[in-house]
C-alpha positions in Angstrom: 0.0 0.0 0.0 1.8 3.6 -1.2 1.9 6.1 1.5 -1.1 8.0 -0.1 -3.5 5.2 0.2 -2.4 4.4 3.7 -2.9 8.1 4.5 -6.4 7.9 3.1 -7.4 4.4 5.0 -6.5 6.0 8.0 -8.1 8.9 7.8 -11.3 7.1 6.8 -11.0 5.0 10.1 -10.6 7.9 12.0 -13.6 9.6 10.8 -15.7 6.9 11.3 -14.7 6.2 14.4 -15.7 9.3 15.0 -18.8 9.1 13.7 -19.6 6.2 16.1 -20.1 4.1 12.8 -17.8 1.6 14.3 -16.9 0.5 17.5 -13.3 -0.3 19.1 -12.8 -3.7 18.3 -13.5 -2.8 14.4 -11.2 0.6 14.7 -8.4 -2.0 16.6 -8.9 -4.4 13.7 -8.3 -1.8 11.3 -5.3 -0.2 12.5 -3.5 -3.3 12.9 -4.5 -4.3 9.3 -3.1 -0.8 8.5 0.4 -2.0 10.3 -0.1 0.9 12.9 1.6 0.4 16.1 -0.3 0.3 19.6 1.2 3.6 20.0 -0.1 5.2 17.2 -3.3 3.3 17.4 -3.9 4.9 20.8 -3.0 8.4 19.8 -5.4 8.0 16.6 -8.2 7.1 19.5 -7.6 9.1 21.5 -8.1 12.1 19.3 -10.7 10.7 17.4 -13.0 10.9 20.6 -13.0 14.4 20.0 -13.1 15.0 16.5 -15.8 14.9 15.7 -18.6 18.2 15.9 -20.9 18.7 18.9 -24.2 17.1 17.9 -27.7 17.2 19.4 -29.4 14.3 21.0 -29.9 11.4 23.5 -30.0 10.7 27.5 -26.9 10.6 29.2 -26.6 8.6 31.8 -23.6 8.6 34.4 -22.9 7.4 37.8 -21.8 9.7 40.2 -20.3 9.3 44.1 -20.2 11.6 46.6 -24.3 12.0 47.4 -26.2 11.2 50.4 -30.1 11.3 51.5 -29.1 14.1 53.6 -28.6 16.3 50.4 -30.0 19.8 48.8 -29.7 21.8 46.3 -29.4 24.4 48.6 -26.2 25.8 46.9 -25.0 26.9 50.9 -25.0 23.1 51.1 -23.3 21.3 48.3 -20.9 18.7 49.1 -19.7 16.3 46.6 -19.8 15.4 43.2 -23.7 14.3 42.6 -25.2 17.0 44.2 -22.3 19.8 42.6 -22.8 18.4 39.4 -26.9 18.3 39.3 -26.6 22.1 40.8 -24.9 23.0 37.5 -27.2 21.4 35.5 -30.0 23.7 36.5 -28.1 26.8 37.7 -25.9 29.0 36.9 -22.8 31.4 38.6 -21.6 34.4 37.7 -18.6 33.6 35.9 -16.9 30.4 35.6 -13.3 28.5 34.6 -12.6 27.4 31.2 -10.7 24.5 30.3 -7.9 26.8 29.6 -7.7 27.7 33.5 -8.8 31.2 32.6 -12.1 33.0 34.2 -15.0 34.4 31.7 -18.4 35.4 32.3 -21.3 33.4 32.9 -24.3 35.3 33.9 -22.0 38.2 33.9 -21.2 39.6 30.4 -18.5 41.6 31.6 -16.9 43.5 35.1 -15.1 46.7 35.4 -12.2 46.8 38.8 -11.0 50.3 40.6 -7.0 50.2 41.1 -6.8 48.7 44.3 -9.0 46.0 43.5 -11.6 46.8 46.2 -14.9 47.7 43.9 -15.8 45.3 41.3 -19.5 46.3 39.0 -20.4 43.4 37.0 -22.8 43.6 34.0 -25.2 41.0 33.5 -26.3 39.4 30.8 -29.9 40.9 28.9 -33.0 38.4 28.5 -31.5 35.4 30.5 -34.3 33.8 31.6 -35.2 31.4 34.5 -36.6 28.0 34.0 -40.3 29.5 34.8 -39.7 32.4 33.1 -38.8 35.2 35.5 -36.0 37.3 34.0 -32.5 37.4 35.6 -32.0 40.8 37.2 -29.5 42.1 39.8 -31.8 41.9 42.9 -31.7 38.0 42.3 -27.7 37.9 42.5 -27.8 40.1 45.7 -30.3 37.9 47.2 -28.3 34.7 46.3 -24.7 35.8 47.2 -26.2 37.5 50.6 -27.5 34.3 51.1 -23.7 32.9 51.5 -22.8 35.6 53.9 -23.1 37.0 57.8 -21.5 36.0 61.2 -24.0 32.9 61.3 -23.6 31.8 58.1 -22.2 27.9 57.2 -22.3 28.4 54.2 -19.3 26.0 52.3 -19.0 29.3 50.4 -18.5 31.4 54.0 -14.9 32.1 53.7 -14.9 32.8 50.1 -17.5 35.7 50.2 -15.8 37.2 53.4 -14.0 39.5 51.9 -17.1 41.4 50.5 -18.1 44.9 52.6 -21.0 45.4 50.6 -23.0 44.8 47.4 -25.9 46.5 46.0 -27.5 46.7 42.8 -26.5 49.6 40.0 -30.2 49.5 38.1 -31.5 46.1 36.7 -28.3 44.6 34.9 -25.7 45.9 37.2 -24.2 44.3 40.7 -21.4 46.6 42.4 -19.0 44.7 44.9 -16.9 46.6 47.4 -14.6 44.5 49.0 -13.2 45.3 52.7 -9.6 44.7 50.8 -8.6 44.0 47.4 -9.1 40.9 45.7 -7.1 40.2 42.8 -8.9 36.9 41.5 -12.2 38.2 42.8 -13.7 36.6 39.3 -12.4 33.6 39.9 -14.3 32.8 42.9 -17.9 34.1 41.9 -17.3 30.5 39.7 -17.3 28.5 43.2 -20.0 26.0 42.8 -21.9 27.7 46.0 -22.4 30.6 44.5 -25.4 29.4 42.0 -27.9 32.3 41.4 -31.2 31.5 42.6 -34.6 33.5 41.9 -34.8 36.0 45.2 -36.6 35.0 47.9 -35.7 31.4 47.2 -35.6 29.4 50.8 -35.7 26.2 52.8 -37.5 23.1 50.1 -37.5 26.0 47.5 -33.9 25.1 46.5 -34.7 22.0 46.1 -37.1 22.6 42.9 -34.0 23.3 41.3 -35.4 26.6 39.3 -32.4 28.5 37.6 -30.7 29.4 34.5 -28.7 26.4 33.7 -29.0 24.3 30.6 -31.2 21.6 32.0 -34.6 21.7 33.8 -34.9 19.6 36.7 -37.5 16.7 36.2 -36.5 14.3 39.3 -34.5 15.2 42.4 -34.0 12.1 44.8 -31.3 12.7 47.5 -28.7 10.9 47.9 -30.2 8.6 44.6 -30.8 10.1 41.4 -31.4 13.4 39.4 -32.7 13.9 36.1 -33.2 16.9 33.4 -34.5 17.9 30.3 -33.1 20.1 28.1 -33.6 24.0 28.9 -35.0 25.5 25.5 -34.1 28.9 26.6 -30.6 28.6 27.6 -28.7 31.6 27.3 -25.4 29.5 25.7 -26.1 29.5 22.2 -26.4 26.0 21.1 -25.9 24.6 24.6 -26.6 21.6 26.0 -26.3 18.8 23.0 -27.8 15.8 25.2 -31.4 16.1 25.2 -31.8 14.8 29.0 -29.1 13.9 31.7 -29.5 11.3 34.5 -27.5 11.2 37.5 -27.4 8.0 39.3 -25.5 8.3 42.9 -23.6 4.9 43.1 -21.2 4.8 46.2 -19.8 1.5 45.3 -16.8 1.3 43.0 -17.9 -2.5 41.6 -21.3 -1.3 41.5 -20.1 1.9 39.1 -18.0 -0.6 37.3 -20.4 -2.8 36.5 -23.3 -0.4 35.3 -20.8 0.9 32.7 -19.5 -2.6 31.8 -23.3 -4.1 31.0 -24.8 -0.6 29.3 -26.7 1.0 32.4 -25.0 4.3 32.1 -22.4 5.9 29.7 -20.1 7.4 32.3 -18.5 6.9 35.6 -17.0 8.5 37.8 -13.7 7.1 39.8 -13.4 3.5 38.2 -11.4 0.5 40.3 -8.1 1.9 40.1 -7.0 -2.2 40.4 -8.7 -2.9 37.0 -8.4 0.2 35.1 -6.2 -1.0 32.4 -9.0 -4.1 32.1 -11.9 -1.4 31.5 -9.7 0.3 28.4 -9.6 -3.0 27.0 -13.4 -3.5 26.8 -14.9 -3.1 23.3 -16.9 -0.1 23.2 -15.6 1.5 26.3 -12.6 4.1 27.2 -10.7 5.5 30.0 -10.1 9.3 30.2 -7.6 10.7 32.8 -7.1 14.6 33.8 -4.6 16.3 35.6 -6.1 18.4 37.9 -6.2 20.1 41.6 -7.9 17.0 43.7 -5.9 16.2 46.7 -6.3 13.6 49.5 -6.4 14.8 52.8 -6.6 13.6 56.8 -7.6 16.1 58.8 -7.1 16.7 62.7 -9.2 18.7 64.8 -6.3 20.9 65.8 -9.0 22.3 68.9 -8.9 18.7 70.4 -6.0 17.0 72.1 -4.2 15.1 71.2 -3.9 17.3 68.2 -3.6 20.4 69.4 0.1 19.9 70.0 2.0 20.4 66.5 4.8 18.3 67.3 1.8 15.4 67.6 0.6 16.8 64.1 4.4 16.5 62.9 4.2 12.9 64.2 1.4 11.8 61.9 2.7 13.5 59.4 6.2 11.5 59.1 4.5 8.6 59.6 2.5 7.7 56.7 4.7 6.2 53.8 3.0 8.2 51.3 5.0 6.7 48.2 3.5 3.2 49.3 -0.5 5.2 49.3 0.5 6.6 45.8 0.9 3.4 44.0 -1.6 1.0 46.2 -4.3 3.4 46.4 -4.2 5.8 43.2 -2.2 2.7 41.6 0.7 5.4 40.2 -2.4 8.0 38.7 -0.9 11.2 40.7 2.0 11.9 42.5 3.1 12.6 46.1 1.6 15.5 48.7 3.6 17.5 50.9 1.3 18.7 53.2 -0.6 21.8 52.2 -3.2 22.0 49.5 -1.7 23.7 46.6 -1.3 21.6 43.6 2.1 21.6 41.1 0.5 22.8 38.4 -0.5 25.7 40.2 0.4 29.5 39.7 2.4 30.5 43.2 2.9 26.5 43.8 6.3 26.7 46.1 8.7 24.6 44.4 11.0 25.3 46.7 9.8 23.3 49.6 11.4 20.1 50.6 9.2 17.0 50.0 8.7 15.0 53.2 8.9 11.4 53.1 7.9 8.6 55.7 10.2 8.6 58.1 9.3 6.6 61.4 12.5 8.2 63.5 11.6 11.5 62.9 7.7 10.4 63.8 9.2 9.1 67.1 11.1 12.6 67.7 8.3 14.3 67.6 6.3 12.5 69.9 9.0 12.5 72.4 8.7 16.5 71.9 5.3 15.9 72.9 6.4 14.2 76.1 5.0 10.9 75.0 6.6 7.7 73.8 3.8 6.2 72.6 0.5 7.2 70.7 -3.0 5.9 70.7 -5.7 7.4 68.1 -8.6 6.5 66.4 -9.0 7.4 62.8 -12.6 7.2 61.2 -13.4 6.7 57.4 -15.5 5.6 54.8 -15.4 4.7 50.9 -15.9 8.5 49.8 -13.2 7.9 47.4 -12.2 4.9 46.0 -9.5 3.6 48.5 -10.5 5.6 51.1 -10.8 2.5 53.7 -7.5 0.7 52.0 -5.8 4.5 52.7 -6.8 4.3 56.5 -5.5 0.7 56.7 -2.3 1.1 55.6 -1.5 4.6 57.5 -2.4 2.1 60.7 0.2 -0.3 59.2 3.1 2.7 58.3 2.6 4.1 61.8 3.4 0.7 63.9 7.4 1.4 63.5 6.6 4.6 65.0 4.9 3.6 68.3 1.7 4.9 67.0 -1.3 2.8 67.5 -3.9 4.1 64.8 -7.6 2.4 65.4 -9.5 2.4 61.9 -13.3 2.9 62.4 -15.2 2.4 59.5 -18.4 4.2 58.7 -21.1 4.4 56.2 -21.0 7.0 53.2 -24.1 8.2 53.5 -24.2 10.7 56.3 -20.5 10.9 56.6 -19.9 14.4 55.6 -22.5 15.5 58.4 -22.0 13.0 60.7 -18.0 12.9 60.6 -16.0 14.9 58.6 -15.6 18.0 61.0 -17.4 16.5 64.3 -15.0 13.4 65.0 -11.3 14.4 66.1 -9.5 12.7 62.9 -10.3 11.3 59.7 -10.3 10.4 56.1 -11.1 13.4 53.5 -10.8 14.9 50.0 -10.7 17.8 48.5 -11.4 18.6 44.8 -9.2 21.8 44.7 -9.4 25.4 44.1 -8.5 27.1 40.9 -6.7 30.0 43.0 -4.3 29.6 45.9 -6.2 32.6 47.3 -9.3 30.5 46.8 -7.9 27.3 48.4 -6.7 28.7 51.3 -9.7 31.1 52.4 -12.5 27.8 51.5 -9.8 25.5 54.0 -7.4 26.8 56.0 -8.3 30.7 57.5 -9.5 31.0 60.8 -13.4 32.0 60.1 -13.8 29.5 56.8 -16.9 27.0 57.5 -14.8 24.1 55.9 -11.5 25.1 58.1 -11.9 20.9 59.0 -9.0 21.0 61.2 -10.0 23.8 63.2 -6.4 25.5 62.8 -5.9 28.9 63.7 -2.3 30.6 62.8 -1.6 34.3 63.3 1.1 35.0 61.0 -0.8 32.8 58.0 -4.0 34.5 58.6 -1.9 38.0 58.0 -0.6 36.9 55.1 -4.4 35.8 53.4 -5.1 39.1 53.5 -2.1 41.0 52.4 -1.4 38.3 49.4 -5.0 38.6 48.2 -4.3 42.0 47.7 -1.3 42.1 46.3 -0.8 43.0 42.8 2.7 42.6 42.3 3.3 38.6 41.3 6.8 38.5 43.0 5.8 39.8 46.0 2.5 37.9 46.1 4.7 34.5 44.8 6.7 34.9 48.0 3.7 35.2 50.4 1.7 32.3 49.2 4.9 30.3 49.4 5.7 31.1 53.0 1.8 30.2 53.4 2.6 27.0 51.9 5.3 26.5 54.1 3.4 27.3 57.6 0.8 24.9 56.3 2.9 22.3 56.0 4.8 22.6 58.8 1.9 23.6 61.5 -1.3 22.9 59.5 -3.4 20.1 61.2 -4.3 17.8 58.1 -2.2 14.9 56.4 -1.8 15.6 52.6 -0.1 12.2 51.3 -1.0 12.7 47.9 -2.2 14.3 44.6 -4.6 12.1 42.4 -5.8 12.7 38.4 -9.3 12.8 38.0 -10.3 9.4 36.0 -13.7 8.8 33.9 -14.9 5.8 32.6 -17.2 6.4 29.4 -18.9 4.9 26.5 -17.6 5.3 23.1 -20.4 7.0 22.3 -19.4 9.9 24.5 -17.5 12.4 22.6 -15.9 15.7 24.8 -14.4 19.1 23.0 -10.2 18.9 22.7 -9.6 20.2 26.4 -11.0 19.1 29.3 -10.9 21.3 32.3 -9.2 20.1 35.8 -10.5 22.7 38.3 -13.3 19.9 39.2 -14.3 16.5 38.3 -16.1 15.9 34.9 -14.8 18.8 33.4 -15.2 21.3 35.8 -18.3 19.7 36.4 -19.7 21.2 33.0 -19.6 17.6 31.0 -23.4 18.1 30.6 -23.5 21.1 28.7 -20.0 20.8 27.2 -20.2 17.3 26.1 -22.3 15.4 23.3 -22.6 11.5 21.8 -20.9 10.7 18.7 
């Protein structure tokens, strides 16, 4: 065959591929009849998911983690990945992240800053429309931001509207923020997922109707089991969403996820069995897709409750899990080592400069005799809220023997555990997805006020610094702030970071994404259902 006509062949493959003409086995069959390598063949597969142009039409189905019967869509109260995810569908924020990292406007069409970065007017978009008709105006995104904010509020989205003196509205299309200091990436964080704009006045089982601006109009809404949606015909994104209806199944259990992509139940998953990963690529009609993103793994100690209110306790823990050994049984090699604080390598202001810390039972046993103790007893709690959670919790109780440390493993149930656990018992398993911003990260986690500040932890000098780095408009100056931050994190913080994990999808064939896939959350910054489409 002359290079021309091999060119041609493959290019026909490719396209219908693409086209979902053929499946995996026939495209596999194909390329090897071509002589194409396995290298080449997974390249040419790998791009040819996403050739192909958006096109209208069909239910997707996907199975989601993360929800419990305990849920809203009270956007105060979002959690974890089903509930976050089903909130998008039907609402919308202000601005939010694209793919590329950047920040553009959402309901916002544009934003004006002073100087200083302490008055912010965003313009809103004309004739967007709520799923019962009601026009979007600027009393609606006072009322829903406000709703975030005040001494009482515990709101997930508390620490991330705290900087904000005052907003009112400028006439009908116009919301002017004045911040009590500036804010730099003050765009950035009217994307959190909290910060969904609601019709005003929406309260209490009102959330849960799910009324908003997003691209899908909520037709079911079972806590903790299922959502489902129909296509908004008024959506403000111009040719947005392509899937005609979305279901969201909330499956806890890994083999249970598995297995409902495996026989056809639903076209995507999220977190597949790290152990059989490579298995699932193999399977005729089915793919594996992996992003880089912010998503950390975290144990968290109540820094306000002994024994973990003495850092050189914390510093115990910390030397004492062989993170390497949780990297490759847990995450199976698909992210790469933590060091302690939340910010992610492919951050901007990520301190490269810090030392990595390694499992070192000695220095775990120094530290607790700076405690004044020569042995430790703790109980850590935990439950499958990510896939390995409870294989995580078993090994840290295995790493920390050597050290004297007697680590108790109690196992819970998923449902309830963000409620009933994570921030009431003393010390146990987490995650966090990330946060597009260091600013972001650390004022959602770590400053004194912040609703999720899980560990409690309350440091002077790193509280100082939040401010005056948010503010700061010069990058070198700012670089050097968050990277001391980083370091007083690591070094006094009260959580365990052990490691960094890629976000990984399971999906039909059928299921066909744009070129770049965003990393800020899960499934595309938890926009798949208005970004993606079926072949």
């Amino acid at each position: 065959m002359s290079k021309g006509t091999e060119k041609q062949a493959t290019e026909r493959l490719i396209e219908q591929l693409a086209a979902g003409r053929i499946g995996r086995r026939d495209f596999l069959a194909g390329a090897a009849a071509l002589g194409l390598s396995a290298v080449a063949t997974s390249a040419l597969m790998s791009g040819s998911a996403r050739a192909a142009e958006p096109k209208r039409g069909g239910r997707l189905r996907q199975a989601l983690r993360g929800g419990a019967t305990t849920d809203t869509l009270d956007g105060a109260a979002l959690l974890d990945t089903h509930n976050i995810n089903t909130s998008w569908q039907v609402r919308s924020c202000l601005t939010e992240v694209t793919p590329d990292g950047e920040v553009i406007g959402e309901l916002a069409e544009d934003w004006e800053v002073s100087p200083d970065a302490t008055q912010w007017v965003f313009t809103l978009r004309k004739d967007v429309e709520f799923h019962n008709g009601k026009t979007l105006d600027a009393n609606d995104v006072l009322y829903s931001i406000n709703h975030h904010r005040g001494p009482d509020s515990k709101s997930g989205a508390s620490g991330v509207v705290d900087g904000i003196e005052d907003i009112k509205a400028d006439g009908k299309n116009k919301v002017v923020f004045t911040l009590s200091s500036g804010i730099a990436d003050f765009p950035y964080l009217l994307s959190d997922y909290h910060l969904v704009i609601a019709i005003a006045g929406t309260e209490g089982p009102e959330w849960d109707k799910g009324i908003g601006t997003g691209p899908f109009i909520l037709t079911d809404w079972e806590p903790g089991v299922r959502s489902a949606g129909k296509r908004n015909p008024n959506y403000f994104k111009e040719g947005r969403p392509y899937f005609d209806e979305v279901e969201s199944l909330n499956i806890a259990d890994v083999a249970a996820r598995m297995n409902a992509l495996r026989t056809g139940e639903v076209d995507l998953i999220e977190e597949p069995d790290f152990k059989t990963i490579k298995l699932l690529g193999q399977i005729d009609g089915l793919r594996v897709m992996q992003i880089a993103g912010d998503k950390h793994f975290t144990v968290p100690m109540r820094t306000d409750t002994a024994p973990f209110d003495n850092k050189d306790v914390r510093l115990a823990l910390k030397y004492a899990v062989d993170r390497e050994a949780l990297l490759q049984t847990v995450l199976q090699g698909h992210g790469y080592l933590g060091n302690d604080h939340p910010i992610s390598r492919n951050q901007r202001f990520f301190a490269t400069g810090l030392e990595q810390r390694h499992y070192d039972p000695d220095k775990a046993k120094f530290h607790l005799n700076q405690a004044g103790l020569s042995e430790l007893s703790v109980e850590l709690f935990t439950a499958e809220i990510f896939t390995g959670a409870v294989d995580a919790a078993v090994l840290y109780q295995a790493h920390a023997a050597p050290a004297g440390i007697t680590i108790e493993v109690n196992r819970r149930p998923t449902d309830g555990y963000w409620s009933d656990v994570w921030m009431q018992k003393p010390w146990c398993m987490c995650y966090w997805q990330g946060r597009p911003t260091v600013d972001w990260m650390f004022s959602a986690g770590y400053a004194a006020d912040a609703a999720w500040n899980d560990t409690y932890w309350k440091n002077e000098r790193f509280n100082q610094l939040l401010v005056a780095a948010r503010a700061e408009l010069d990058d070198d100056l700012r670089g050097d702030m968050y990277s001391e931050m980083q370091a007083i994190v690591r070094n006094d913080g009260g959580t365990v970071i052990p490691m960094f994990g890629n976000y990984i999808i399971g999906a039909s064939d059928r299921v066909q994404t744009p070129e770049k896939i965003a990393g800020n959350w899960n499934f595309d910054g938890d926009k798949n259902t208005e970004r993606w489409w079926f072949a």
